[in-house]
N, CA, C and O atoms as a Tripos MOL2 file, in Angstrom:
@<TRIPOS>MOLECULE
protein
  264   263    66     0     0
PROTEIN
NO_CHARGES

@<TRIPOS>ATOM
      1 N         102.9780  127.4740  -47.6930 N.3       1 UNK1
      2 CA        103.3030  127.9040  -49.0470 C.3       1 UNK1
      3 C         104.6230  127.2950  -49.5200 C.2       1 UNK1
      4 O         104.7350  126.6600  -50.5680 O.2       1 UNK1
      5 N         105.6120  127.5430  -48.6590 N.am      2 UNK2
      6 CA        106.9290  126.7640  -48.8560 C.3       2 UNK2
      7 C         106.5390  125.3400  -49.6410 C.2       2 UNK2
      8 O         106.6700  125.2790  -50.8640 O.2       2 UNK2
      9 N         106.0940  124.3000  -48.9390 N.am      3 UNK3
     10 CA        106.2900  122.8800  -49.4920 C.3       3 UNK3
     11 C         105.3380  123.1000  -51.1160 C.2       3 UNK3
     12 O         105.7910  122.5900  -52.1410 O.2       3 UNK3
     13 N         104.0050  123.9160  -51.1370 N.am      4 UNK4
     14 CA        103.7500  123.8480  -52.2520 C.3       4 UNK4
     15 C         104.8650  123.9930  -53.6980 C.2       4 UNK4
     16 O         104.8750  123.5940  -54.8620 O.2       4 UNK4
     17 N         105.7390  124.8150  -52.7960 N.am      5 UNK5
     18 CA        106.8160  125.5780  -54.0250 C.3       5 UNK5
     19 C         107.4780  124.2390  -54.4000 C.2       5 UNK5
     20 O         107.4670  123.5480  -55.4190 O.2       5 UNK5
     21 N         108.3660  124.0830  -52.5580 N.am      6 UNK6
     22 CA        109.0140  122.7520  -53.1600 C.3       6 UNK6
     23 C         108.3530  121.5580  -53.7590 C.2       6 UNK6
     24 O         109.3360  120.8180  -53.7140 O.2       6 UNK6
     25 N         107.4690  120.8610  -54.2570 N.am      7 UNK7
     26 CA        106.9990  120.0020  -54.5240 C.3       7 UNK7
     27 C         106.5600  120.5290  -56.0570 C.2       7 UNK7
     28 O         106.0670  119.6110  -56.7120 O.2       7 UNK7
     29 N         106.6050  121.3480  -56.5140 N.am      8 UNK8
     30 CA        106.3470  122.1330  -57.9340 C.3       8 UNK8
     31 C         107.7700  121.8900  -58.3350 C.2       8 UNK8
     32 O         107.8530  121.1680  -59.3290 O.2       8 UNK8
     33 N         108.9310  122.3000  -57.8310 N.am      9 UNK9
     34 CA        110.0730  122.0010  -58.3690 C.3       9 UNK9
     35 C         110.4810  121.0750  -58.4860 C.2       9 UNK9
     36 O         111.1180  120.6990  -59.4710 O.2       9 UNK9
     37 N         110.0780  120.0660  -56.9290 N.am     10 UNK10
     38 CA        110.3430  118.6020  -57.5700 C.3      10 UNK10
     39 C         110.0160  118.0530  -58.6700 C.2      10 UNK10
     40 O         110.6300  117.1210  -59.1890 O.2      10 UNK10
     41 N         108.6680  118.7850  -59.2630 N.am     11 UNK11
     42 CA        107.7900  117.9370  -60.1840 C.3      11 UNK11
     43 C         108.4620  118.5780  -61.4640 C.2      11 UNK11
     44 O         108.3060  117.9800  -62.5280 O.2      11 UNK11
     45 N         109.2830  119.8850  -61.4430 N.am     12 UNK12
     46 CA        109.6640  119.8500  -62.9140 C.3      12 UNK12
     47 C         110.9100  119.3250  -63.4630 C.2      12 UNK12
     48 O         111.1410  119.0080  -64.6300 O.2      12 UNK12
     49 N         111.8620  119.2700  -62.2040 N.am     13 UNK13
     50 CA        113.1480  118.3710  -62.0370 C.3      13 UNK13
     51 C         112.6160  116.7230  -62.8630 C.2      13 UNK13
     52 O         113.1260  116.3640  -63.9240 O.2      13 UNK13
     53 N         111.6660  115.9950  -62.2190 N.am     14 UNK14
     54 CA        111.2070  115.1780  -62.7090 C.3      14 UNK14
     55 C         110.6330  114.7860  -63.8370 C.2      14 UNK14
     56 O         110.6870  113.6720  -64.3580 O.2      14 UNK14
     57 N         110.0310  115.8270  -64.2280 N.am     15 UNK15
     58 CA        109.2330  115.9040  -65.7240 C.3      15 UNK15
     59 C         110.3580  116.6240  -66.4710 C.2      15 UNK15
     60 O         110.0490  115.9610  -67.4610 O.2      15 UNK15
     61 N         111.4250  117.4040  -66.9330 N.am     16 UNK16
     62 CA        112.3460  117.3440  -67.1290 C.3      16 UNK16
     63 C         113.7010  116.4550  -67.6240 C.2      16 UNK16
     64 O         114.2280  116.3940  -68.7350 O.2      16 UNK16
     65 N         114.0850  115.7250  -66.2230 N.am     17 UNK17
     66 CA        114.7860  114.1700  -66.7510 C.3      17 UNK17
     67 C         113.8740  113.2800  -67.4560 C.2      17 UNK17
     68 O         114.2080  112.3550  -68.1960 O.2      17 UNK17
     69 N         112.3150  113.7630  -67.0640 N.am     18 UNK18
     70 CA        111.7580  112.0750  -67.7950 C.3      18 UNK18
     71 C         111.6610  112.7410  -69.5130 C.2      18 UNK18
     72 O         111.7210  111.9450  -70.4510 O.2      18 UNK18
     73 N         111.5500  113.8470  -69.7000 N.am     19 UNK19
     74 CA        111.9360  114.3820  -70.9810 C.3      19 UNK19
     75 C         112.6710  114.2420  -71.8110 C.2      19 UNK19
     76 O         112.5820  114.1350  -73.0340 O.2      19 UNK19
     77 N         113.9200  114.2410  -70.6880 N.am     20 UNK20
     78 CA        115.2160  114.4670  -71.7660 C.3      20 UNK20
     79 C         115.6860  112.9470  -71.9250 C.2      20 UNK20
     80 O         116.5330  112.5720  -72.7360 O.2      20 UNK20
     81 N         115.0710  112.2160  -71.1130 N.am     21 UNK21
     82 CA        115.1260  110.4760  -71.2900 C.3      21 UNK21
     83 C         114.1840  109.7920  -72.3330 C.2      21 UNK21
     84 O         114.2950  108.7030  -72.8960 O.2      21 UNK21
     85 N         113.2870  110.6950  -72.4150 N.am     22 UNK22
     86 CA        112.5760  110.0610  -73.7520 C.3      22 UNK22
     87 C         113.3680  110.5850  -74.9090 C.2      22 UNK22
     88 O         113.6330  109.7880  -75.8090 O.2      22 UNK22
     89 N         113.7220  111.6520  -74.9870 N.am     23 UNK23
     90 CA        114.2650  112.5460  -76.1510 C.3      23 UNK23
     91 C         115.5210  111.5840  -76.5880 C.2      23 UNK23
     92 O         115.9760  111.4970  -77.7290 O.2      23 UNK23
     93 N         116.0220  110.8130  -75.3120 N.am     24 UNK24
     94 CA        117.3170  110.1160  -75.7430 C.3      24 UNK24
     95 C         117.0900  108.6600  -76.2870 C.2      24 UNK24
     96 O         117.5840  108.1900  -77.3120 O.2      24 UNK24
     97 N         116.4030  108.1530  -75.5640 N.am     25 UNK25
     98 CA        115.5300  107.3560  -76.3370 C.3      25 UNK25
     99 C         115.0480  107.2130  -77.9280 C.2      25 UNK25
    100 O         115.2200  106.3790  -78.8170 O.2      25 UNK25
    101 N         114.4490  108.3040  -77.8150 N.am     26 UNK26
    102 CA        113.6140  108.7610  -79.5530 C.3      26 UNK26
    103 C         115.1000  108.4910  -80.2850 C.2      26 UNK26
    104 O         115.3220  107.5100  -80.9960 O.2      26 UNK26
    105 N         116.1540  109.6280  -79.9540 N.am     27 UNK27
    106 CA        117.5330  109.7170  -80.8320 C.3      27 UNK27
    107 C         118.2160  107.8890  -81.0180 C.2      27 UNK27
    108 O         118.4530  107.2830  -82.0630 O.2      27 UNK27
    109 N         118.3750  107.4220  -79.5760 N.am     28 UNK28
    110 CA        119.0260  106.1000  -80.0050 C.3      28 UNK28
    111 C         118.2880  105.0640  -80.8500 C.2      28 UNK28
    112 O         118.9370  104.1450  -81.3500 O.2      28 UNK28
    113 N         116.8950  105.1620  -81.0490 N.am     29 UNK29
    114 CA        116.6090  104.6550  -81.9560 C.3      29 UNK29
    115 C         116.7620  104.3970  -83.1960 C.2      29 UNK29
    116 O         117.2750  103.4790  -83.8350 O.2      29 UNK29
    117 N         115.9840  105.8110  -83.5530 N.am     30 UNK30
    118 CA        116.5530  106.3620  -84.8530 C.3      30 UNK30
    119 C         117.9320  106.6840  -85.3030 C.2      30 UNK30
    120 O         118.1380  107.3250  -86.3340 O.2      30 UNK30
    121 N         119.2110  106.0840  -84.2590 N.am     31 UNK31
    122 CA        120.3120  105.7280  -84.7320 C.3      31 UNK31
    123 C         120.5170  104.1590  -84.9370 C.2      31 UNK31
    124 O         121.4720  103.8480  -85.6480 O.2      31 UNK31
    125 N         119.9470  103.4070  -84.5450 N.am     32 UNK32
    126 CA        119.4570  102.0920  -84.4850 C.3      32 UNK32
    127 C         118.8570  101.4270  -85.6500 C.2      32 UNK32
    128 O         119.1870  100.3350  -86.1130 O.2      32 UNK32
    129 N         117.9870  102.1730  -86.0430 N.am     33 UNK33
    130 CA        117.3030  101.8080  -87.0950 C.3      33 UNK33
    131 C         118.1520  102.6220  -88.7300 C.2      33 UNK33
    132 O         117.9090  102.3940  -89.9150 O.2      33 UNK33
    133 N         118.8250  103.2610  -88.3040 N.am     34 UNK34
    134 CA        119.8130  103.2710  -89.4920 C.3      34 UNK34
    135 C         120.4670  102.9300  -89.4980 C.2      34 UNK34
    136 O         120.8230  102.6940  -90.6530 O.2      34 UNK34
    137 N         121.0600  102.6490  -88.8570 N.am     35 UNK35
    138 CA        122.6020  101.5100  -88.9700 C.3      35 UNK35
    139 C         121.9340   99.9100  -89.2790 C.2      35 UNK35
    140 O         122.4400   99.2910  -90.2140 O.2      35 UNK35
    141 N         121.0220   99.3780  -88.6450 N.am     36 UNK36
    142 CA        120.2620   98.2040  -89.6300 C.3      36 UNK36
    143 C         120.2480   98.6740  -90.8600 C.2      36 UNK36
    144 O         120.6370   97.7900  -91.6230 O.2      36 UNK36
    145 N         120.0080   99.5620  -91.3640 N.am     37 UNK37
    146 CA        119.3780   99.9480  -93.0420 C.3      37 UNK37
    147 C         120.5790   99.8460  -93.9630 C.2      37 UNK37
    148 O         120.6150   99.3500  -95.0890 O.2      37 UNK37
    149 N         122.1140  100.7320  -92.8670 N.am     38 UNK38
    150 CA        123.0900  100.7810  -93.5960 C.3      38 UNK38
    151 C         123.2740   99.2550  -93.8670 C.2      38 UNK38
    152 O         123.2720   98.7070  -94.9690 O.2      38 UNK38
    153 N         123.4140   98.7470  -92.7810 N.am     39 UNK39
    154 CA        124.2770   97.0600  -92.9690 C.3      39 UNK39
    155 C         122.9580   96.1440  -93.4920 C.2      39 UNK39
    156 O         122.9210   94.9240  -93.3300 O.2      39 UNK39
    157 N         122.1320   96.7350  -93.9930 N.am     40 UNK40
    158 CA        121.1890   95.6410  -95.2620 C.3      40 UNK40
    159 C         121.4900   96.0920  -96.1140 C.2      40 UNK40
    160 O         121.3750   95.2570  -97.0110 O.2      40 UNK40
    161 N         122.0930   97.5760  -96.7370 N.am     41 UNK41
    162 CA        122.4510   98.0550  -97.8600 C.3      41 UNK41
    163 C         121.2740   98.7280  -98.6050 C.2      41 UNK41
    164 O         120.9240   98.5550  -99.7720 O.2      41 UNK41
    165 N         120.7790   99.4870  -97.7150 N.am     42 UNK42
    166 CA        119.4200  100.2240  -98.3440 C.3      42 UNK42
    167 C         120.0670  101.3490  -98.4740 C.2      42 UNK42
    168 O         120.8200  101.7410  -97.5820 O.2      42 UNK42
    169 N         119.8310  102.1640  -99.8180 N.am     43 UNK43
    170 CA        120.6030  103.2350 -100.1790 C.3      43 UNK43
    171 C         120.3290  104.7240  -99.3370 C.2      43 UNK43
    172 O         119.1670  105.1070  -99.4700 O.2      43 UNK43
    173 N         120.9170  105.3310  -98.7690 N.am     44 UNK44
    174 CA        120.9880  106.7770  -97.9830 C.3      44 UNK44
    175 C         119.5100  107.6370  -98.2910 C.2      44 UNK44
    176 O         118.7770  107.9770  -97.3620 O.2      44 UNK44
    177 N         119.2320  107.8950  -99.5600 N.am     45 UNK45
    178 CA        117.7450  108.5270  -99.9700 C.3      45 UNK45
    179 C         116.4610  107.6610  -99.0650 C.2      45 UNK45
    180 O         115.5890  108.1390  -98.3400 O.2      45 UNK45
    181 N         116.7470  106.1620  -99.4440 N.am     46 UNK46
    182 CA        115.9570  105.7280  -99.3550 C.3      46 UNK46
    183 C         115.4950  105.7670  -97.6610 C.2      46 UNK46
    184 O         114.3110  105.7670  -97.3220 O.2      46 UNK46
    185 N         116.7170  105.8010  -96.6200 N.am     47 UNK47
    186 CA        116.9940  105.7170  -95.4710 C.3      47 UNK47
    187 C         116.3580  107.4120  -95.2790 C.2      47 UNK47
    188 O         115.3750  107.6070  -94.5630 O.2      47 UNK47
    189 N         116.7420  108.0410  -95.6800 N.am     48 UNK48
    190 CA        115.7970  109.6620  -95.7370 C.3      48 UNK48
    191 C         114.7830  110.0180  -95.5080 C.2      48 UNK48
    192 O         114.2350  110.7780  -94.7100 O.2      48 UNK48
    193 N         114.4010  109.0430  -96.7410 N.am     49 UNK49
    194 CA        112.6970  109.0950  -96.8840 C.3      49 UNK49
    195 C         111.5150  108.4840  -96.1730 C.2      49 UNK49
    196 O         110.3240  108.7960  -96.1430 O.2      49 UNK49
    197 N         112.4810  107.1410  -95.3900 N.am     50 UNK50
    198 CA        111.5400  106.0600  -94.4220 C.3      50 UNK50
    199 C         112.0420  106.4760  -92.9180 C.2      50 UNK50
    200 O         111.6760  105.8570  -91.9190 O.2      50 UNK50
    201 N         113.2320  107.9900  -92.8700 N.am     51 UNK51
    202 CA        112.6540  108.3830  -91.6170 C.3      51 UNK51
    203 C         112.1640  109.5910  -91.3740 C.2      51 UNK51
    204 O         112.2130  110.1060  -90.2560 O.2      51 UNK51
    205 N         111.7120  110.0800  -92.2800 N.am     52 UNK52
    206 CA        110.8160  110.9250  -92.4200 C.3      52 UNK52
    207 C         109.7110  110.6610  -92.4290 C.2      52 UNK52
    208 O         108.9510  111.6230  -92.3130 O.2      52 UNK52
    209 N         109.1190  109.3530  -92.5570 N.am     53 UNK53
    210 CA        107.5820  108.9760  -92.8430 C.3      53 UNK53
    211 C         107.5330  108.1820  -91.9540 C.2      53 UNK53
    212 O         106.4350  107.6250  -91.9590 O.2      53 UNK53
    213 N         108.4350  107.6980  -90.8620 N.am     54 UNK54
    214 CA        108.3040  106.6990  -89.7600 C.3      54 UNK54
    215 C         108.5420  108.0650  -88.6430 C.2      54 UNK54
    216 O         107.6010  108.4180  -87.9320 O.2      54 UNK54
    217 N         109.7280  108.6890  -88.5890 N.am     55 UNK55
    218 CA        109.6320  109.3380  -87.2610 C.3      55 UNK55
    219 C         108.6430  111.2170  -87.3160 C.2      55 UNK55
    220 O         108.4820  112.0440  -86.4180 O.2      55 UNK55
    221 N         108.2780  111.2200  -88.5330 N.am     56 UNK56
    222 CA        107.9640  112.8010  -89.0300 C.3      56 UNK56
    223 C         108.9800  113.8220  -88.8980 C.2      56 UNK56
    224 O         108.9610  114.9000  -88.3050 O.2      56 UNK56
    225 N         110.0240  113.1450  -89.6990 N.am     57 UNK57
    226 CA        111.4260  114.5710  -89.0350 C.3      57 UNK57
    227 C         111.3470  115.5660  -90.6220 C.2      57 UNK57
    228 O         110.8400  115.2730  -91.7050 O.2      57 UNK57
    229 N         111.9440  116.5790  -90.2530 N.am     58 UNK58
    230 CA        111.6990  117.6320  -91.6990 C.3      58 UNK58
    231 C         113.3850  116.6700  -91.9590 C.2      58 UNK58
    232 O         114.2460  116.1770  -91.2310 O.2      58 UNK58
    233 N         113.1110  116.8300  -93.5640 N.am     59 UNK59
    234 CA        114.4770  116.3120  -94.2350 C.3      59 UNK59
    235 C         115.8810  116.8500  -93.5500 C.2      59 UNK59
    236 O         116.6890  115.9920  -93.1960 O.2      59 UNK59
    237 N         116.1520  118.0600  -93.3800 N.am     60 UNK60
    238 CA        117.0610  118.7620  -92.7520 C.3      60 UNK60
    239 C         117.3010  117.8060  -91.2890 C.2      60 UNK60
    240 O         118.4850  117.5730  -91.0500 O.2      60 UNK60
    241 N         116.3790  117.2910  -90.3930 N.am     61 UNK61
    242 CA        116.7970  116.6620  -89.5800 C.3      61 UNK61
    243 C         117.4300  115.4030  -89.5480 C.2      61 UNK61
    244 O         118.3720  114.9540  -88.8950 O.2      61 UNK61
    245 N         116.4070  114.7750  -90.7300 N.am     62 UNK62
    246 CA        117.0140  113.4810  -91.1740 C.3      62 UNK62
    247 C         117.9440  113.2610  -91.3440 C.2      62 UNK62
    248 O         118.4040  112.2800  -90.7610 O.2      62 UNK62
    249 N         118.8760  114.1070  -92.3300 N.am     63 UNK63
    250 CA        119.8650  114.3340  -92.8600 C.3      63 UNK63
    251 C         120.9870  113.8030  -91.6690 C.2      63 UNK63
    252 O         121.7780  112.8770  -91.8470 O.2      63 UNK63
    253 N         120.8650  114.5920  -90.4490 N.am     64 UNK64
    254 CA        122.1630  114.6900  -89.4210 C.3      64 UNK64
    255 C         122.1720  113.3390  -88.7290 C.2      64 UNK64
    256 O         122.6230  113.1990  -87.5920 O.2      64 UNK64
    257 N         121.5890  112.2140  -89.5440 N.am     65 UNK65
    258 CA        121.4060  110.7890  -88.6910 C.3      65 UNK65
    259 C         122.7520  109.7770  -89.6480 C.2      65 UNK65
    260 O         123.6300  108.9680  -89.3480 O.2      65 UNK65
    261 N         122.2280  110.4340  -90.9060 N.am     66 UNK66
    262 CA        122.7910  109.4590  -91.9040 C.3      66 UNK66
    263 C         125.0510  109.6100  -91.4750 C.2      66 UNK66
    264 O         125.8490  108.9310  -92.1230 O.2      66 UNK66
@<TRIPOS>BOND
     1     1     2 1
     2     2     3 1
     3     3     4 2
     4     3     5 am
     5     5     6 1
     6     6     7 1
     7     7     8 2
     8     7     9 am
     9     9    10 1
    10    10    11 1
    11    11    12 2
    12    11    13 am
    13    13    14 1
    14    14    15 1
    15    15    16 2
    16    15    17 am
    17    17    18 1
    18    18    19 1
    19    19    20 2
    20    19    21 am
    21    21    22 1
    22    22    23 1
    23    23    24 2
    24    23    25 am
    25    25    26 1
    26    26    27 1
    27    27    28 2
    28    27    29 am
    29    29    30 1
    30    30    31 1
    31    31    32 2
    32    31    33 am
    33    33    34 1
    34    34    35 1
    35    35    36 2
    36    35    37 am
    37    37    38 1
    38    38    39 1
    39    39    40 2
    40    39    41 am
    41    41    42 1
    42    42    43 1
    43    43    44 2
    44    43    45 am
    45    45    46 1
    46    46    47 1
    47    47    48 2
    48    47    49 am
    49    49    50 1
    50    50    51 1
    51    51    52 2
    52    51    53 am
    53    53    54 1
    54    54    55 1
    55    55    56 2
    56    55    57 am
    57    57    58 1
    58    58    59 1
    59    59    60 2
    60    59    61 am
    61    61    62 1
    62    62    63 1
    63    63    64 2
    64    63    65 am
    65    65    66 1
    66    66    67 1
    67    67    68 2
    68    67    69 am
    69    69    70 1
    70    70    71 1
    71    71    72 2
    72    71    73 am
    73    73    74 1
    74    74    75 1
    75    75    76 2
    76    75    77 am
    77    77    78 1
    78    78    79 1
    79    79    80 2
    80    79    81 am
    81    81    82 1
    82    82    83 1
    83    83    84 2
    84    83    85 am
    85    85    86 1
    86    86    87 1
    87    87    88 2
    88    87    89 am
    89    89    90 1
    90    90    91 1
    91    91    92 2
    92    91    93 am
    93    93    94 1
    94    94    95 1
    95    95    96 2
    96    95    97 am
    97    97    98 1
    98    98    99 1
    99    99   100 2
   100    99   101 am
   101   101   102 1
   102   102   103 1
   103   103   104 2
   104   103   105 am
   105   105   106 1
   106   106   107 1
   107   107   108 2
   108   107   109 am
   109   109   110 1
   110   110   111 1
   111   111   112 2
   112   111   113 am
   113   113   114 1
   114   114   115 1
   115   115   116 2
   116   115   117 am
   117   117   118 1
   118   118   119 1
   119   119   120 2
   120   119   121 am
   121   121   122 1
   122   122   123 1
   123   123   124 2
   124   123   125 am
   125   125   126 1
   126   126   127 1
   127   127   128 2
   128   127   129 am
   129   129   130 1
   130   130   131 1
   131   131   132 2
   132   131   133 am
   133   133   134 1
   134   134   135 1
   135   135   136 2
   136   135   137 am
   137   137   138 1
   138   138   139 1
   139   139   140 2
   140   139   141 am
   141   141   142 1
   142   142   143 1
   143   143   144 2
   144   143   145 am
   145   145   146 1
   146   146   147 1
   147   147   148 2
   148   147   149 am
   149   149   150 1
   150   150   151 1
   151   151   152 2
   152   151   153 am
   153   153   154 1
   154   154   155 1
   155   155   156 2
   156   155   157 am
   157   157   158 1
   158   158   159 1
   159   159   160 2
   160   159   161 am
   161   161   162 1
   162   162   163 1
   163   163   164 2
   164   163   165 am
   165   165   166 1
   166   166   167 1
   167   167   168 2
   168   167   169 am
   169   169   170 1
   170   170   171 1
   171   171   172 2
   172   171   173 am
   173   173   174 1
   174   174   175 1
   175   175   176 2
   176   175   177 am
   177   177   178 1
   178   178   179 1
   179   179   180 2
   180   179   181 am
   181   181   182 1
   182   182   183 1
   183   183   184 2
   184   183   185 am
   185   185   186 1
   186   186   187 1
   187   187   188 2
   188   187   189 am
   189   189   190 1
   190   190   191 1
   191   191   192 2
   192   191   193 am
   193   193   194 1
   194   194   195 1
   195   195   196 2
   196   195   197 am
   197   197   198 1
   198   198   199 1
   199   199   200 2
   200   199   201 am
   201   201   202 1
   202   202   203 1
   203   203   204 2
   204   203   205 am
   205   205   206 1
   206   206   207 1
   207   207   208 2
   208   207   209 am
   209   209   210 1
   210   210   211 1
   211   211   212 2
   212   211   213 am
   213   213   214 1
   214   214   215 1
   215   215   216 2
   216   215   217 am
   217   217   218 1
   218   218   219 1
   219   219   220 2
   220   219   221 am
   221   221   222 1
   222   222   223 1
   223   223   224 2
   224   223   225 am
   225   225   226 1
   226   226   227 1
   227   227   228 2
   228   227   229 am
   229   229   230 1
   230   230   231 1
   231   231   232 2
   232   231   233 am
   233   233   234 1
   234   234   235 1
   235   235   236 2
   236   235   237 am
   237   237   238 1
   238   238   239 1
   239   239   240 2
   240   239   241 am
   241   241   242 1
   242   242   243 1
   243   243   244 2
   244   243   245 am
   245   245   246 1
   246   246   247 1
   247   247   248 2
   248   247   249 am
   249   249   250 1
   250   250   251 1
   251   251   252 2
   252   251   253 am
   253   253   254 1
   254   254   255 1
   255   255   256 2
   256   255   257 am
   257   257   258 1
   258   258   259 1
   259   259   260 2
   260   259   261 am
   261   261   262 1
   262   262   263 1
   263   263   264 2
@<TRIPOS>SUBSTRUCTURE
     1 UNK1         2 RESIDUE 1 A UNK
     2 UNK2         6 RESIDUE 1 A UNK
     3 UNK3        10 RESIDUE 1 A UNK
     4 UNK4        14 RESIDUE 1 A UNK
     5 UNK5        18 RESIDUE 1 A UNK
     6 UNK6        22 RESIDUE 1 A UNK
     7 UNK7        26 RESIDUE 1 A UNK
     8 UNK8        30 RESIDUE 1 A UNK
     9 UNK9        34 RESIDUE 1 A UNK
    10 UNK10       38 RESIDUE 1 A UNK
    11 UNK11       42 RESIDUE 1 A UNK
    12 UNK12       46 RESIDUE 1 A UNK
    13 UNK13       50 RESIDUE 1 A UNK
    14 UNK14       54 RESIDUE 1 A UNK
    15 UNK15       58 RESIDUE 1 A UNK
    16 UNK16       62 RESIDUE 1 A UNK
    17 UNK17       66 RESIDUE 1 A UNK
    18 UNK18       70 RESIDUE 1 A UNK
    19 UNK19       74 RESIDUE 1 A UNK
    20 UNK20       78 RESIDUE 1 A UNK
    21 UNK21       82 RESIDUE 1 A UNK
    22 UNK22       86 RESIDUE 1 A UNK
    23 UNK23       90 RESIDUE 1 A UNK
    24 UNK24       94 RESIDUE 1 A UNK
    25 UNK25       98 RESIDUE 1 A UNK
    26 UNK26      102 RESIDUE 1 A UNK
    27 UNK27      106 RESIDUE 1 A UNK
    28 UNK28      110 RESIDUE 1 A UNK
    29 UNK29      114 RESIDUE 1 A UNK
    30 UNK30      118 RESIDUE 1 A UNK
    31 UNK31      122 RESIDUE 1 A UNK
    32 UNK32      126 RESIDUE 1 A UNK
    33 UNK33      130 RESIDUE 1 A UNK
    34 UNK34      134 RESIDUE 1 A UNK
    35 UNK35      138 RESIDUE 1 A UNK
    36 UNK36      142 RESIDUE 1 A UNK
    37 UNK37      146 RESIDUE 1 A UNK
    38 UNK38      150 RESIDUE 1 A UNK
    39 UNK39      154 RESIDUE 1 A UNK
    40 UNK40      158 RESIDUE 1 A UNK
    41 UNK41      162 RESIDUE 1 A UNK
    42 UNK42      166 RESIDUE 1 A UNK
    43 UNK43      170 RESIDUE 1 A UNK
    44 UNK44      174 RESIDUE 1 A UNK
    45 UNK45      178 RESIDUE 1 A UNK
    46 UNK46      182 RESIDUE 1 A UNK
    47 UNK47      186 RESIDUE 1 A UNK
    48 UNK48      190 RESIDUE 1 A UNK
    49 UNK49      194 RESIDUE 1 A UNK
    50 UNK50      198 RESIDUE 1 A UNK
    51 UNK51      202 RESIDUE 1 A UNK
    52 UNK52      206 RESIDUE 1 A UNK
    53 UNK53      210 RESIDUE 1 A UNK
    54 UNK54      214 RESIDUE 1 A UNK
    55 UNK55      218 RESIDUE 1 A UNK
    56 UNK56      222 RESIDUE 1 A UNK
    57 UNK57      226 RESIDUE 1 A UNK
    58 UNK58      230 RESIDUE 1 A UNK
    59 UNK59      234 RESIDUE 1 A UNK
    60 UNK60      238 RESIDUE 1 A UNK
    61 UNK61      242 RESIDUE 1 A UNK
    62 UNK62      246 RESIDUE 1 A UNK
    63 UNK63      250 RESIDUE 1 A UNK
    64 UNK64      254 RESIDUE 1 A UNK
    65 UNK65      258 RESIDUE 1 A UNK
    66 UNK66      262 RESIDUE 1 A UNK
């Protein structure tokens, strides 16, 4: 019974970091892809609205990128 346990915890330790590594991922992007937008000079709304319809974030999230 023991190793079943341990090997369940390994697996959420693991699925866990690989989580929070995508999650960081997802974020550096979408800091990535606005700072291109800023330095082409695409106006802030417009930067709003194309990451809302590229990443599906509610406006309120969008917002905390700009």
């Amino acid at each position: 019974m023991g190793g079943k346990i341990l090997e369940y915890e390994a697996k959420t330790i693991k699925n866990e970091g690989f989580k929070q590594g995508v999650e960081q991922g997802i974020e550096q992007g979408i800091a990535g892809t606005v700072s291109i937008l800023k330095n082409l000079g695409v106006p802030p709304q417009t930067i709003l609205i194309k990451l809302q319809e590229q990443y599906h974030l509610s406006p309120e999230i969008s917002k905390k990128y700009l």
